[in-house]
C-alpha positions as CSV (number, residue, x, y, z in Angstrom):
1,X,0.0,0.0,0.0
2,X,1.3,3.3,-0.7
3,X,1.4,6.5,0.8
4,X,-1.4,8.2,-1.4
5,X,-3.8,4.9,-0.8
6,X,-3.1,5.3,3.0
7,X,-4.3,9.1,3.0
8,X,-7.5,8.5,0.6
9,X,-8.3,5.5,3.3
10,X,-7.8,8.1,6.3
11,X,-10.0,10.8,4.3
12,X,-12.7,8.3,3.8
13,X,-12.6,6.8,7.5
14,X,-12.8,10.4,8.5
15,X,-15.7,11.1,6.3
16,X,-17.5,7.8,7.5
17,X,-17.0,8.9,11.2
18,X,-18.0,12.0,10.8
19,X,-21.4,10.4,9.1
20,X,-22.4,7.7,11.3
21,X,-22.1,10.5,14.5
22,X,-24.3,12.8,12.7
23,X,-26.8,10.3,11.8
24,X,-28.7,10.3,14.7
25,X,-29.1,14.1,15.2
26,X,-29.3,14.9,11.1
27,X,-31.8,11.9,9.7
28,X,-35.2,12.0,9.5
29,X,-38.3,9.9,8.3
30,X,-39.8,10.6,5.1
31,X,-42.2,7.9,4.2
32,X,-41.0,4.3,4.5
33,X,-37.4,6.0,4.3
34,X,-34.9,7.8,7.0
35,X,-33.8,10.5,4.7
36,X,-30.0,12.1,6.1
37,X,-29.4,15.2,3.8
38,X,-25.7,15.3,5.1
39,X,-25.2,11.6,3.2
40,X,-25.2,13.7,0.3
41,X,-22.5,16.3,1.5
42,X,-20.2,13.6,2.2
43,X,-20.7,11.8,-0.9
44,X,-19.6,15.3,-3.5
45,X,-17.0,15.8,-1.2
46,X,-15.1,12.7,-1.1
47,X,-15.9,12.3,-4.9
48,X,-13.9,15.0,-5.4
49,X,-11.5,14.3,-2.6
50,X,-10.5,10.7,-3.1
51,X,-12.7,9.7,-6.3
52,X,-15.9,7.5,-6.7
53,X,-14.4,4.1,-5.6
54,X,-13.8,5.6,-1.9
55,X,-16.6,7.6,-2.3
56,X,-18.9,4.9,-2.6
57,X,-17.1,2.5,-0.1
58,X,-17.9,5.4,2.3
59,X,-21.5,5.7,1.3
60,X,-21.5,1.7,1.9
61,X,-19.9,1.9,5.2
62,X,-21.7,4.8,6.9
63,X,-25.1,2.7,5.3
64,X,-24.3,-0.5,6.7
65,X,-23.4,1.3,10.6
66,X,-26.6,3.6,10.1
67,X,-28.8,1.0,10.0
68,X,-27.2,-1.4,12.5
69,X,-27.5,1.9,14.9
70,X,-31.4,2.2,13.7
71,X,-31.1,5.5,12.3
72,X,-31.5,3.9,8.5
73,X,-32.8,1.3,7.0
74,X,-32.3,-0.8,3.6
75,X,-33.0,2.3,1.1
76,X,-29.9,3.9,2.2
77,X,-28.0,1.5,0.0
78,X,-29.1,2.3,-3.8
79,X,-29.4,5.7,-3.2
80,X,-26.5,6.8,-1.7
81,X,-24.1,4.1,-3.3
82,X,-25.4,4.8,-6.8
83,X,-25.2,8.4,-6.2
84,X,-21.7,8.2,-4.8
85,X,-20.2,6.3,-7.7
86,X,-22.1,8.7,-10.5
87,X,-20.5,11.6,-8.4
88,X,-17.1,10.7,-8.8
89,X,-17.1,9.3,-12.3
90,X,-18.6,12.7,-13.2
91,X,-16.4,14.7,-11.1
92,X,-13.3,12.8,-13.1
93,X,-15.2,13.7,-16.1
94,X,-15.9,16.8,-15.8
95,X,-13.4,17.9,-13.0
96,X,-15.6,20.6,-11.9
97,X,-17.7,20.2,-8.2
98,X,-20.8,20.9,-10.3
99,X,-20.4,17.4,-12.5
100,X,-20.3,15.9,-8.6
101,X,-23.4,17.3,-8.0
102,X,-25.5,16.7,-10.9
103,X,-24.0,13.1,-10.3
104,X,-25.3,12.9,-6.7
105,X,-28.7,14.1,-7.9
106,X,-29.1,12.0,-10.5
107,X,-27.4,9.0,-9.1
108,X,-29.4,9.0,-5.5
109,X,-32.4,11.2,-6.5
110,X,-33.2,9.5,-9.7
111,X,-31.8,5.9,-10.3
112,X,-31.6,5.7,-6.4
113,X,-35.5,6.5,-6.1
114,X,-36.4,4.1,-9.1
115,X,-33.8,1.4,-8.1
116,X,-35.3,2.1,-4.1
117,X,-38.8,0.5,-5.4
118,X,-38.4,-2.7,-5.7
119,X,-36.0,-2.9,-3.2
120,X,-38.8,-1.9,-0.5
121,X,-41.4,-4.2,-2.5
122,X,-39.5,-7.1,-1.8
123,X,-37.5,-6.6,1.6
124,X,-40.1,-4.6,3.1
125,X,-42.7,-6.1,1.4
126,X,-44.2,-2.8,0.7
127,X,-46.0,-2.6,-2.7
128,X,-48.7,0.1,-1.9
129,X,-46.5,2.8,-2.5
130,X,-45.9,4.0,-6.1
131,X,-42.8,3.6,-8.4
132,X,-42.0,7.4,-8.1
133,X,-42.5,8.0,-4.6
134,X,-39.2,7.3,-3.6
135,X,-37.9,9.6,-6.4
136,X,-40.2,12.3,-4.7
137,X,-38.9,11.3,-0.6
138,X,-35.1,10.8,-2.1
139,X,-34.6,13.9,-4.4
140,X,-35.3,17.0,-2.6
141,X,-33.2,15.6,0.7
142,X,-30.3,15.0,-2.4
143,X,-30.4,18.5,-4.2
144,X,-30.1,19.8,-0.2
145,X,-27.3,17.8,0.5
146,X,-25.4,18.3,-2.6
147,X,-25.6,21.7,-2.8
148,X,-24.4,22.1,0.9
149,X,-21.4,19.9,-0.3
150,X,-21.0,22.5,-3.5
151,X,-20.7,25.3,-0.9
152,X,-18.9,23.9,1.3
153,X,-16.5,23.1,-1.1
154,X,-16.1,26.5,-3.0
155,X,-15.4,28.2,1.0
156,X,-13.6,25.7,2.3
157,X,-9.4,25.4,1.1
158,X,-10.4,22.0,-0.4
159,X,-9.3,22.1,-3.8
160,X,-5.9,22.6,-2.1
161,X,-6.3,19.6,0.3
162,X,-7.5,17.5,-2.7
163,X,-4.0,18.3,-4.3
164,X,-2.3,17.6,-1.1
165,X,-4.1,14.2,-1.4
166,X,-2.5,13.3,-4.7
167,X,0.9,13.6,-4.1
C-alpha cells in the first residue's frame, strides 16, 4: 500500500465517522425512508477528494453502521451508493464540483429512487407505494445535501487539500 492509498483511506474513514455521528441528530423519516441530507454532502466531497471508488465505499460503510444503529434502513444502500459512484465518475469527467453534483442528484435522487422501489417491495414487502415516490422522498433531501457539499467546497481550502491528497 502506498502513501497516497493510506491518505484516501484516512479521508474516507474520517468522512465515515463524521457520518455515522451525525446520523442520529441529522436523519429523518420521510415515508418508508430515513432520509439524512448530510449523506449527500459527504458523498460530492469525497468524490472529489479521493474519487468514486472511496466515495462509494464510504456511502456503503456509513449505510451498513446507520442502519445497524437504527437510524437507517435498507434504502440507504441504492441511493446513496449509486449516487456516490455517479458523483465521482462525473467529477473525473468533468473535473468541476458541479459534474459531482449533478451526479449525486441524478445518481441518489433518480436511479436511487427508481432502483429504491423494488428494493422496499421485496425486503419490506411494501408494494402500496408507487414507483415514483421514492424519487419524490429521495430527491429534494439530495439536491439539499449536494448543494451544501457545493458550498462547502467552494469556502472551504479543499481544492488545495484534494491536491495535497494526490501527491
Amino acid at each position: 500500500m502506498n502513501n497516497t492509498e493510506l491518505k484516501k483511506m484516512t479521508v474516507t474513514a474520517i468522512f465515515i465517522a463524521i457520518g455515522v455521528l451525525l446520523a442520529p441528530f441529522v436523519s429523518f423519516p420521510f415515508g418508508g425512508a430515513r432520509v439524512f441530507p448530510l449523506q449527500h454532502l459527504i458523498n460530492v466531497l469525497l468524490s472529489v477528494l479521493v474519487g468514486w471508488r472511496y466515495s462509494t465505499a464510504g456511502a456503503f460503510c456509513i449505510s451498513s453502521i446507520r442502519i445497524a444503529m437504527g437510524v437507517g434502513t435498507v434504502l440507504a444502500y441504492p441511493g446513496s451508493m449509486i449516487g456516490a459512484a455517479l458523483s465521482g465518475v462525473l467529477y473525473k469527467k468533468t473535473n468541476s464540483i458541479w459534474g459531482a453534483v449533478i451526479g449525486e442528484i441524478v445518481g441518489t435522487g433518480l436511479l436511487g429512487g427508481l432502483i429504491a422501489y423494488p428494493v422496499a417491495a421485496f425486503v419490506l414487502d411494501s408494494k402500496v407505494v408507487a414507483l415514483w415516490f421514492f424519487i419524490v422522498a429521495f430527491l429534494p433531501n439530495t439536491c439539499i445535501g449536494a448543494a451544501c457539499g457545493a458550498v462547502l467546497y467552494k469556502v472551504l481550502p479543499i481544492r488545495k487539500f484534494a491536491e495535497e491528497l494526490r501527491k
